[in-house]
Structure formats: C-alpha cells, structure tokens
Backbone bond lengths (Angstrom), bond angles and torsions (degrees), N, CA, C in turn:
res aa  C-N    CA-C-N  psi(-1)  N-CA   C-N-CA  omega(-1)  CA-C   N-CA-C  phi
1 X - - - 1.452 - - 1.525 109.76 -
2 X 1.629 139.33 171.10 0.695 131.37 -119.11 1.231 87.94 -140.31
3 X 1.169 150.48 163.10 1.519 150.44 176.87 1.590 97.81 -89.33
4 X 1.341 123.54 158.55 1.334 138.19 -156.92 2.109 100.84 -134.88
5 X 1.021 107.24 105.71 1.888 100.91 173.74 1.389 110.02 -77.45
6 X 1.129 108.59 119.27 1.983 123.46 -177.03 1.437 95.76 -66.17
7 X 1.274 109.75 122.86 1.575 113.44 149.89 1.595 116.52 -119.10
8 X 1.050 116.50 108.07 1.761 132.77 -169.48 1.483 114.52 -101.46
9 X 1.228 101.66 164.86 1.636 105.00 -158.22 2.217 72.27 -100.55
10 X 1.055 103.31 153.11 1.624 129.66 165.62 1.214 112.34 -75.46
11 X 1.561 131.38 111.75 1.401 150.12 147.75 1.196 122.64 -81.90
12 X 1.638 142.57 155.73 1.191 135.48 146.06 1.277 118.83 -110.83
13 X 1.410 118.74 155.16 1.531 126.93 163.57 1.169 128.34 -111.47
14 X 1.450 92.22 129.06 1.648 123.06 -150.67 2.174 84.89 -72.60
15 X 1.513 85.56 174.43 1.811 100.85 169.33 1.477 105.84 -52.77
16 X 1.559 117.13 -45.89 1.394 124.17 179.82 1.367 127.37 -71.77
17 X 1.015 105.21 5.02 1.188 130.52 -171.37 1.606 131.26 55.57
18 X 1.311 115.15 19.31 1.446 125.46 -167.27 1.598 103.11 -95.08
19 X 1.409 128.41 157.57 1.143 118.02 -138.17 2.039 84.44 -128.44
20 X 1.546 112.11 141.77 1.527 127.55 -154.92 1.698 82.48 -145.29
21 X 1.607 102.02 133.84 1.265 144.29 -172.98 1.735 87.86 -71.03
22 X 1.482 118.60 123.53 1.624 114.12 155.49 1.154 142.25 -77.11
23 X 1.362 144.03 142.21 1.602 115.46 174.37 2.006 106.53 -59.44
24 X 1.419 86.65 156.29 1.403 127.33 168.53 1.443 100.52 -26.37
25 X 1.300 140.68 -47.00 0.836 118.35 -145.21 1.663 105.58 -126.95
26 X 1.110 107.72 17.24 1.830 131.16 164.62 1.484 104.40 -71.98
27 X 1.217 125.56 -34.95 1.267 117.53 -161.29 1.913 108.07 -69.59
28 X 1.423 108.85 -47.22 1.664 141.71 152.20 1.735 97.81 -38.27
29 X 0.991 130.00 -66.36 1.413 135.56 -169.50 1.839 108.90 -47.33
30 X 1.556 93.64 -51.44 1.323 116.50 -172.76 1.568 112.19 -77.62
31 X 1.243 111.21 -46.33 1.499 102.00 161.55 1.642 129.80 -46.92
32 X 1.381 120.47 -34.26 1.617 139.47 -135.69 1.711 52.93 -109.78
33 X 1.415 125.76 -106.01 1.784 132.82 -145.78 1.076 118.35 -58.39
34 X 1.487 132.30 -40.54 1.268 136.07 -165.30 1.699 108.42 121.58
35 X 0.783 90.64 -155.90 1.739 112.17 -176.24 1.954 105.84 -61.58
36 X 1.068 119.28 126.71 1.528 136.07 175.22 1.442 119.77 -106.32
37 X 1.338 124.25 177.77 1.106 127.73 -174.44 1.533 94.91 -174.09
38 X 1.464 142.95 134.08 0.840 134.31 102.49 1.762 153.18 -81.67
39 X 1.317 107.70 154.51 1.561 109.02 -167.35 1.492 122.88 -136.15
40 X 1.276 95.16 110.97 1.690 121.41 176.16 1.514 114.20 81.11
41 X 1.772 88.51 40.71 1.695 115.58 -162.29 1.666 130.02 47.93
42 X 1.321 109.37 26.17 1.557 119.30 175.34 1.391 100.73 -119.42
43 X 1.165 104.42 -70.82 1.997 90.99 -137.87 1.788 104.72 -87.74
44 X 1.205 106.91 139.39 1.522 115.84 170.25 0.873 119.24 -74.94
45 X 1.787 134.03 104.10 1.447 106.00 172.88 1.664 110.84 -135.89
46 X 1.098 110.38 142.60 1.479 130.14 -179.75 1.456 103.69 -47.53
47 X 1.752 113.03 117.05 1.496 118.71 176.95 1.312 110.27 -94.02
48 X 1.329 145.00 -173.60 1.539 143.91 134.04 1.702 110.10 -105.30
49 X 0.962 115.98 143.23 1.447 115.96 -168.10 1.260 117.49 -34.85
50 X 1.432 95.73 -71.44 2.201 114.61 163.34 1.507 114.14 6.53
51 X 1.912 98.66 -73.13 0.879 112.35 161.82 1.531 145.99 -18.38
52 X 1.237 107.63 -88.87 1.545 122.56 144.65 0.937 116.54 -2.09
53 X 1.646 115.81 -75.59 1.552 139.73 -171.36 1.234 127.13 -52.87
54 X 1.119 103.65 -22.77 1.714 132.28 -176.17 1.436 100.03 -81.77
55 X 1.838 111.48 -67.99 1.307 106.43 -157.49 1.556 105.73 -71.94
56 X 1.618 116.12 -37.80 1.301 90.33 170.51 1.684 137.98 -91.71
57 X 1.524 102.41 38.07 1.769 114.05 177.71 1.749 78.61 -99.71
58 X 1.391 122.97 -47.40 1.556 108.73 -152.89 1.924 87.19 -74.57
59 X 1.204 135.55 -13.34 1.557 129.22 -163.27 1.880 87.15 -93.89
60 X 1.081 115.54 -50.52 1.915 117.10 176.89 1.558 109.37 -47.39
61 X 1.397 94.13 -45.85 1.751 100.67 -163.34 1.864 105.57 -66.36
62 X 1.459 104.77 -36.54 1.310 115.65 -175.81 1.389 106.42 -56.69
63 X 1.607 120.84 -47.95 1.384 130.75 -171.22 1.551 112.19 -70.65
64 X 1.214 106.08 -30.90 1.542 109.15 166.63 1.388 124.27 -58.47
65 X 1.539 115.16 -35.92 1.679 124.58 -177.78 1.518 80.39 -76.12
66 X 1.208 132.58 -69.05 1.123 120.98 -164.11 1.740 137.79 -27.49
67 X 1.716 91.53 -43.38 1.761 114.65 -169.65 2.182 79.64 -84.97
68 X 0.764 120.44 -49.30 1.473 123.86 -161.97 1.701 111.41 -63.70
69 X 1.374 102.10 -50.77 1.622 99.34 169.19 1.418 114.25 -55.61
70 X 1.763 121.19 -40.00 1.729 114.84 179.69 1.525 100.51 -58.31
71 X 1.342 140.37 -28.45 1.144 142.75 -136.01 1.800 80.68 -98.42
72 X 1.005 123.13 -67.96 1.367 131.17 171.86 1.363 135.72 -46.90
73 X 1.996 109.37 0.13 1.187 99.85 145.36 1.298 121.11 -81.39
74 X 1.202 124.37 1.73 1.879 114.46 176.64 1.753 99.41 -135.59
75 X 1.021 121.94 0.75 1.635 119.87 171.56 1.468 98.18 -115.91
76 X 0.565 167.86 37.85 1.942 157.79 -159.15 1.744 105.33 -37.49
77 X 1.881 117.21 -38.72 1.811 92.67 173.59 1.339 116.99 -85.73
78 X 1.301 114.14 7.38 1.424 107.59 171.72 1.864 108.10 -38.16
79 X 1.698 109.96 166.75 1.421 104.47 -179.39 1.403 97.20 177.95
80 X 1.440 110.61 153.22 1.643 129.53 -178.15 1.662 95.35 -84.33
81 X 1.287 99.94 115.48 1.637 103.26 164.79 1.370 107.85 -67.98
82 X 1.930 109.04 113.30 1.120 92.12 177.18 1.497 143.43 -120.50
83 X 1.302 99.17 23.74 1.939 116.89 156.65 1.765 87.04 -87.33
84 X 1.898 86.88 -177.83 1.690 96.93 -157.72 1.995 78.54 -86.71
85 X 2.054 76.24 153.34 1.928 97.09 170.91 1.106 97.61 -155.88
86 X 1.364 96.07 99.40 2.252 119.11 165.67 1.517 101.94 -26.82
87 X 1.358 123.03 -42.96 1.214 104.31 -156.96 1.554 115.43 -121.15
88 X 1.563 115.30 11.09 1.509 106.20 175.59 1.808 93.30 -174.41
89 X 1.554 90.40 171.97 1.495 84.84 -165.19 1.676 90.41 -124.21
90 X 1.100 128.20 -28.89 1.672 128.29 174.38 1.200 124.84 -113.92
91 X 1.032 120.41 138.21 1.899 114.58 174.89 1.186 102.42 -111.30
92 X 1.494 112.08 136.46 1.560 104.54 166.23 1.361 107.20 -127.37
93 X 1.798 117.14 98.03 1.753 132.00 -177.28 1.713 100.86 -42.66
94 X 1.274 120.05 -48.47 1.292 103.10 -162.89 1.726 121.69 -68.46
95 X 1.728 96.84 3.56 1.727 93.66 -172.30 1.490 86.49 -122.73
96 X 1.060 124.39 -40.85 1.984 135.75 -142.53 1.214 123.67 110.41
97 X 1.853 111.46 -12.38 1.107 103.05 -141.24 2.132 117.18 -112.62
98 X 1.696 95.79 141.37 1.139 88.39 -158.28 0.912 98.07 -96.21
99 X 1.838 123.60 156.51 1.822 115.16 171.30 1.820 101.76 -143.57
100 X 1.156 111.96 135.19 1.179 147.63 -177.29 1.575 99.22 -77.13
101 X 1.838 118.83 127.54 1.425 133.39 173.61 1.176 100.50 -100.20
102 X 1.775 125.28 142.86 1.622 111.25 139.70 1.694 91.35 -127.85
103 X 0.725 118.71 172.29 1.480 138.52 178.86 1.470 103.38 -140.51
104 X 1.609 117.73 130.09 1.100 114.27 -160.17 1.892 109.78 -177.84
105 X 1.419 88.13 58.77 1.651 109.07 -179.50 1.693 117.62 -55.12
106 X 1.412 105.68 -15.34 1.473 117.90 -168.10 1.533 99.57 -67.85
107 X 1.252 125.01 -39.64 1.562 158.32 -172.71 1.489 95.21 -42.51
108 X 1.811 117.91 -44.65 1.061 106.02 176.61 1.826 138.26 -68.74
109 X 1.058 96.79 -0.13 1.847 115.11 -157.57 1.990 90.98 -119.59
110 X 1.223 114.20 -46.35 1.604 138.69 -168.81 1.654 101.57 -81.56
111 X 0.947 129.57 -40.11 1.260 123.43 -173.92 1.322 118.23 97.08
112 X 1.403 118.51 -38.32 1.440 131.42 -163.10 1.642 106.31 -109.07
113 X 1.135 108.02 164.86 1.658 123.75 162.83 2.017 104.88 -97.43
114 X 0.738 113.30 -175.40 1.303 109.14 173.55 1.481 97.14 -159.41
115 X 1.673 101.26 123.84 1.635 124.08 -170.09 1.549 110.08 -105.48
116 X 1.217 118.62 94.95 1.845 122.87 -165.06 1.298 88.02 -60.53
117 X 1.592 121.05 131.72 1.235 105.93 127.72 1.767 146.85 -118.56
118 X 1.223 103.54 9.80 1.525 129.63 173.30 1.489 123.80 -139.05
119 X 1.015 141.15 128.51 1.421 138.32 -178.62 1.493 112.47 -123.76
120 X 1.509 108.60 119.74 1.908 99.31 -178.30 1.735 97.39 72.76
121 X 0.530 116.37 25.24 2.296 99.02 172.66 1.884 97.12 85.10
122 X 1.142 113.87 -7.99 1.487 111.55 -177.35 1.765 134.35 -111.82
123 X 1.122 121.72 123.51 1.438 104.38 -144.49 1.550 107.02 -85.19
124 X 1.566 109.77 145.10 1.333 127.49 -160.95 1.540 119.10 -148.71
125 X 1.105 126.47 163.70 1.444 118.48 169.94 1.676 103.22 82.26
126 X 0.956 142.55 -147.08 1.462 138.26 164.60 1.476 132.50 -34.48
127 X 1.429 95.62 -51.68 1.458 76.25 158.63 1.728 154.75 -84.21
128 X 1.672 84.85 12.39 1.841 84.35 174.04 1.764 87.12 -126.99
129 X 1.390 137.30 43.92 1.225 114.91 -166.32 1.440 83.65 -114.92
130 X 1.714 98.50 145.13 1.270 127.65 -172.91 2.038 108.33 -99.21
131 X 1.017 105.69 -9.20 1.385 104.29 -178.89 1.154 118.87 -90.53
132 X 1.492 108.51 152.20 1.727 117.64 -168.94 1.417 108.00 -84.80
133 X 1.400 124.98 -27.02 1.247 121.98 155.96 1.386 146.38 -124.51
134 X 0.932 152.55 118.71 1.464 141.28 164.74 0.843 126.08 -98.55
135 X 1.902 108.20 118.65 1.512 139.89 160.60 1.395 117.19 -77.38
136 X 1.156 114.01 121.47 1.617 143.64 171.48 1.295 118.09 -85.70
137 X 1.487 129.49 136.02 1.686 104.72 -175.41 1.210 76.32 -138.64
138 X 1.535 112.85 153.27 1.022 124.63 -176.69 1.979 114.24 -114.45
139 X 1.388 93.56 -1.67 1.538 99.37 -173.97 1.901 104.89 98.01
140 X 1.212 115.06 -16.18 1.701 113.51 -166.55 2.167 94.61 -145.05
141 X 1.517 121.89 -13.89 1.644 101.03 162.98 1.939 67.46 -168.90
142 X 1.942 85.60 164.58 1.246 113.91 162.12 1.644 119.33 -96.42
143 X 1.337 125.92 148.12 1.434 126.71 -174.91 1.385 114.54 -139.04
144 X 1.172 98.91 97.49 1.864 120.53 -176.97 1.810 89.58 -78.37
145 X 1.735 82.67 144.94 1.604 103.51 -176.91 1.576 102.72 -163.60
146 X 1.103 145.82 148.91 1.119 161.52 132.31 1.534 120.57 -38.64
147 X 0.808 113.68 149.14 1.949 105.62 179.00 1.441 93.72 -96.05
148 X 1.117 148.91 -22.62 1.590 123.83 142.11 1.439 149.41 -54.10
149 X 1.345 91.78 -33.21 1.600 92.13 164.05 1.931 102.92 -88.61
150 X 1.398 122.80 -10.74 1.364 107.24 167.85 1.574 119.26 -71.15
151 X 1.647 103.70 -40.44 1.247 122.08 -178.73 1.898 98.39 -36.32
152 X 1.530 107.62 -44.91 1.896 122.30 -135.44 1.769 74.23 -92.24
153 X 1.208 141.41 -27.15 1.620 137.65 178.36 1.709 100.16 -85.76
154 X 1.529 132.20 -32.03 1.424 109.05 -162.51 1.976 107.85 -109.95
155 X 1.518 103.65 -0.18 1.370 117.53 173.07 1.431 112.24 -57.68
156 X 1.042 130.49 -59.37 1.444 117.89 175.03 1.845 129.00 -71.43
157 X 1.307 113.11 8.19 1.124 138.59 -176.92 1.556 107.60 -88.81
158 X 1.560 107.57 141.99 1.923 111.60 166.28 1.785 90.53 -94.31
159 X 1.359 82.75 151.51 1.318 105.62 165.34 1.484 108.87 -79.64
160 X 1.482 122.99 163.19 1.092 131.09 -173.00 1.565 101.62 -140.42
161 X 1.162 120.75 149.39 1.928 139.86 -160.48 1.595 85.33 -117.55
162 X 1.153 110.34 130.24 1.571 114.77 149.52 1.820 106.62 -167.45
163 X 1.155 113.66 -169.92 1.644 121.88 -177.14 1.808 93.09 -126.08
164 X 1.484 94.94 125.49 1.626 87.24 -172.71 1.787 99.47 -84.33
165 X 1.119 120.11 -177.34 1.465 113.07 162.29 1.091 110.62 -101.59
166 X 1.648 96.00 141.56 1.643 131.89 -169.62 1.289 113.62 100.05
167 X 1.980 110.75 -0.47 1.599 105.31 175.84 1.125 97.63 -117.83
168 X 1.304 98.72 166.12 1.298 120.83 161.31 1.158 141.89 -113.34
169 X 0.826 131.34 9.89 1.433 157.92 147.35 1.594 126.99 -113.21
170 X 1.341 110.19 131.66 1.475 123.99 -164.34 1.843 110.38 -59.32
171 X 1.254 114.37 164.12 0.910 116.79 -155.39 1.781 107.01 -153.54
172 X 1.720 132.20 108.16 1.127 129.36 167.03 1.519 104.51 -53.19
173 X 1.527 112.54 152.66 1.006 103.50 151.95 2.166 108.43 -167.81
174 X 1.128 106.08 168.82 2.251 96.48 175.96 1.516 79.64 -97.90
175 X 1.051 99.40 152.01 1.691 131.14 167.71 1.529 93.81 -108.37
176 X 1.225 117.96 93.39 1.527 128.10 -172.48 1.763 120.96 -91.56
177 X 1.023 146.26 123.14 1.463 132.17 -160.41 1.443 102.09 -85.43
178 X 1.276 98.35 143.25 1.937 110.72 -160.42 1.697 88.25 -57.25
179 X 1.531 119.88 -45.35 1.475 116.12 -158.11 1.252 115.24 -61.13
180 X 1.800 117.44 -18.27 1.479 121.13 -153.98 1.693 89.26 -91.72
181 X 1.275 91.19 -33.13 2.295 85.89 -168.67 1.280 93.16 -64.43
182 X 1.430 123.18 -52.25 1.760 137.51 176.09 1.547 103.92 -34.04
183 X 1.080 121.27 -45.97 1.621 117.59 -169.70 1.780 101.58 -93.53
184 X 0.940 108.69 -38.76 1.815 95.94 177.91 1.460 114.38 -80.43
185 X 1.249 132.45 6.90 1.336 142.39 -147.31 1.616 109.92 -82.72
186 X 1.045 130.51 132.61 1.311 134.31 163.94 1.195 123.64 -69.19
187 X 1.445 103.25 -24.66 1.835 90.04 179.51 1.758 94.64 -150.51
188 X 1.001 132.17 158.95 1.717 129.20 153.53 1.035 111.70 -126.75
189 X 1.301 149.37 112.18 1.465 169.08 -132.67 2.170 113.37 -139.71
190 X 1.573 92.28 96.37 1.464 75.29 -163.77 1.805 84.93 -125.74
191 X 1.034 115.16 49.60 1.322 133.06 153.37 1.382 125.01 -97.49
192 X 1.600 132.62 74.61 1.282 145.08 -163.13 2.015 92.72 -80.70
C-alpha cells in the first residue's frame, strides 16, 4: 500500500497545553511563515521549530512524572529515564518493567492518537519500542495498552507520511481512532 500525505486542520497550544481549533485562515498564514502559535487565544506569533520542541519535551516530560508517580504508589523505584531512551520512557526495577508515555490532547478535537512508526527514513515509535506498555493521556484519563494488542488495533491501518510540527523531518505514522486503543485497552485510568 501506498503512503498517504496528512493534510490537518491547524490547532494551537494554549499555556495549558490543551489543544484549540484555528480559524480557517491560519492554515494559509502558516504555510506563507512557517510554524504559529497562538496565546491566550489572541496573538499570532511566529515560532521556530526548536522552539516547539522544547515546550512540548518539557509538556511530555511533565506527563511522564505524572504516569510514574501513580506507578510509585505501589513500586516506589519506579523512575523517568532521564537522558534520551529510543525505546521506553519508565523503568520500574521492582517488576522489569518498562512503559512508554505519549501525551496527546490533540486526539481530542482529531479523533485519532497518532502511532510513529519511522522518523527521518529510520524506524521509531513502535517499531523499535522496548516497553511492555504504552500509556496514552489524553489530558482527561490515561490508557494502558501493550504494543501487542496496539500492534492487533494499527495492523489493518495505512500508514500516513507527514512532518509533525516542531520537526523537521518527516515522519510514518497510523492515525489510530481514540475509540479503537479505548476498546483494546488494558487499563483506562481517569484518576489525574
């Protein structure tokens, strides 16, 4: 099958990081300048990717303490690996067990989660992930899953090619429907 080019409607992220539908005519704005942002639903202002990349590693990283402290009422050495690890984002010594964060509030407006699986020509995201589970947050519950039963939700799916914002380089990935991870899910966690 054939790779698919994403064309997406334009959101911004607020201070809180929750993600707001743009007018019509941001998308045009963003093509002509580059990358946008609005803030505290007014002002337009011209980002550089970097940027981006930053605020949402420090908004990922946050969600990780987050999934890791629940983990630490009954594991206590659980812990956020915190140099970079291709293949998991928590270890927890007292089981083995590693589990993979995405945070991904956009999901609510989009419908979908979005499951990387190559970054740059090189494969990433599911297919090199070493963790036994992946939790999804949606901003409103967490959704524990296995990368097998994700595998058994994104198998009948095309992949889709696009450049996310804040990268620069293209990126495979399934545009997965929030309901399908929701229904194969091992756990749903709506204790924030």
């Amino acid at each position: 099958m054939s790779d698919l080019e994403l064309k997406t409607d334009l959101y911004f992220l607020d201070k809180d990081g929750n993600y707001h539908k743009c007018h019509k005519l941001l998308p045009d704005i963003r093509r002509i300048f580059g990358e946008i942002e609005i803030l505290n639903g007014e002002l337009v202002e011209i980002t550089k990717p970097k940027e981006h990349f930053e605020k949402s590693l420090y908004i990922g990283k946050n969600v990780e303490q987050i999934v890791c402290d629940k983990i630490n009422k009954k594991y206590p050495k659980a812990h956020v690996i915190q140099e970079y690890c291709k293949g998991y984002d928590i270890f927890v010594p007292e089981t083995n067990m590693k589990i993979e964060v995405k945070q991904d509030k956009k999901s609510n407006y989009s419908g979908n989660f979005v499951v990387e699986t190559e970054f740059n020509g090189k494969p990433s995201g599911i297919s090199t992930t070493e963790a036994d589970y992946w939790v999804f947050y949606d901003g409103s519950c967490f959704i524990w899953i296995t990368p097998d039963r994700l595998a058994q939700v994104t198998t009948p799916l095309r992949q889709v090619t696009f450049t996310g914002r804040g990268d620069d380089k293209p990126k495979k990935a399934y545009l997965v429907k929030k309901e399908s991870i929701m229904s194969f899910a091992n756990k749903i966690d709506t204790d924030i």
